[in-house]
C-alpha positions in Angstrom: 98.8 -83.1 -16.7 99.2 -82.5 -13.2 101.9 -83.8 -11.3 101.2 -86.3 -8.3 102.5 -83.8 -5.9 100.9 -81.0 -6.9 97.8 -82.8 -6.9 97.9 -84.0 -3.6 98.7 -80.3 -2.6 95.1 -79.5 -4.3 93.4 -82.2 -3.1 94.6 -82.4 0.8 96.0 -79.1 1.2 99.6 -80.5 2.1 102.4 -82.3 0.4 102.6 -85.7 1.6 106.0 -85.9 0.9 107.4 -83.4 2.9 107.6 -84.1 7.1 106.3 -80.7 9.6 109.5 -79.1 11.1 109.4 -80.2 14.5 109.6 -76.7 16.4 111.9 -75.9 19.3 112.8 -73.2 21.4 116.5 -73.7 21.3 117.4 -74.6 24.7 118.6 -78.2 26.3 116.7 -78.9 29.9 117.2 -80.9 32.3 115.3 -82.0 35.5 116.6 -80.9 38.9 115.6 -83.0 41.9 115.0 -80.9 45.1 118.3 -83.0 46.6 120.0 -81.3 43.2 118.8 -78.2 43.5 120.2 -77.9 47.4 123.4 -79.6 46.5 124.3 -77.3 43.4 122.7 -74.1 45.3 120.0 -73.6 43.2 116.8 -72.1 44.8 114.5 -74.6 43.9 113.6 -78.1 42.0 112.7 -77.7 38.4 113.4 -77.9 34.8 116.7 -75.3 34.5 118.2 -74.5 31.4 121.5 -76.4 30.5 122.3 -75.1 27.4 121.3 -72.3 25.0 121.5 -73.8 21.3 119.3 -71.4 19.0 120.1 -68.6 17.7 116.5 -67.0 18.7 116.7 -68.5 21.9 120.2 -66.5 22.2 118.8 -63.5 20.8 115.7 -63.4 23.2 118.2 -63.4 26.4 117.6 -67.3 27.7 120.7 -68.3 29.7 122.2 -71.5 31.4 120.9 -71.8 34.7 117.8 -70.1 34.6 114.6 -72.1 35.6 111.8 -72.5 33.5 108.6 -71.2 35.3 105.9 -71.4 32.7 105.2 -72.0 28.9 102.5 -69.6 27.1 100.6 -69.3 30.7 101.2 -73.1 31.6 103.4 -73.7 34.8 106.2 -76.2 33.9 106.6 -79.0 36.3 108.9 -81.4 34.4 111.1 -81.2 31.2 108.1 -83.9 29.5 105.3 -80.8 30.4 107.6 -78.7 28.6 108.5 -80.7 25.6 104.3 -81.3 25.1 103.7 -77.5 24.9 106.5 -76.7 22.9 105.1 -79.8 20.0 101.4 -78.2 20.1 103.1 -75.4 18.3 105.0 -74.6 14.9 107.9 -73.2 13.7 107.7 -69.7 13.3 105.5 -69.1 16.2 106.2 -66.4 18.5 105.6 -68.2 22.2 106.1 -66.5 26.1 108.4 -68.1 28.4 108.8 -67.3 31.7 112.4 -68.0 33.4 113.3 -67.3 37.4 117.1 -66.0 37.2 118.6 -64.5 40.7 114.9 -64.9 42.2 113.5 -62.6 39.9 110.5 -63.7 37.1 111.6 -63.2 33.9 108.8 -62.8 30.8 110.8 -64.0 27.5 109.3 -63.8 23.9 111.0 -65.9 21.3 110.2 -67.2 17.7 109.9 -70.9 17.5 113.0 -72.8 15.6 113.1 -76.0 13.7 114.8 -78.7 16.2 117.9 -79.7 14.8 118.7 -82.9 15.1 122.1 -84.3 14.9 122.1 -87.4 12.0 
């Protein structure tokens, strides 16, 4: 006989029983408000980097306080346009970030993590 499991993996390609890894790039982001932005020096409003957390993220070069221009091709405009990209992906995929750091645009390839979530 064939366990349930296994036949749910024949019959639906997927085992029920086990959630999809939510995927992450391995940074924390926050919104900065243009009043923000002037008050902190920063050279513009936008969703800058607050923390690097992942140890591809690391790897790749990300670093606090740069601002996240674009996502795959898609400029980011808030932390939420962000987030939505990032979801429509998996773990394990290799995805193009572009950061401004010292004025300069900065083209950043990373692998996708699993989002680690603090229970």
């Amino acid at each position: 006989t064939v366990s349930p499991i296994i036949n749910d993996i024949i019959e639906n390609g997927s085992n029920g029983q086990v959630a999809s890894a939510t995927p992450a790039v391995g940074i924390v982001i926050s919104d900065v408000s243009e009043e923000n932005a002037q008050y902190y020096g920063l050279e513009s409003a936008g969703v800058y980097i607050a923390q690097v957390t992942g140890a591809n993220a690391l790897k790749a070069g990300f670093q606090e306080g740069d601002r996240v221009v674009s996502f795959n091709g898609t400029a980011i405009t808030g932390s939420s346009d962000f987030i939505t990209l990032v979801r429509k992906c998996n773990v394990g995929d290799t995805v193009t970030v572009v950061v401004s750091r010292n004025g300069q645009q900065i083209e950043i390839k990373t692998v996708l993590e699993e989002l680690q979530t603090n229970d």
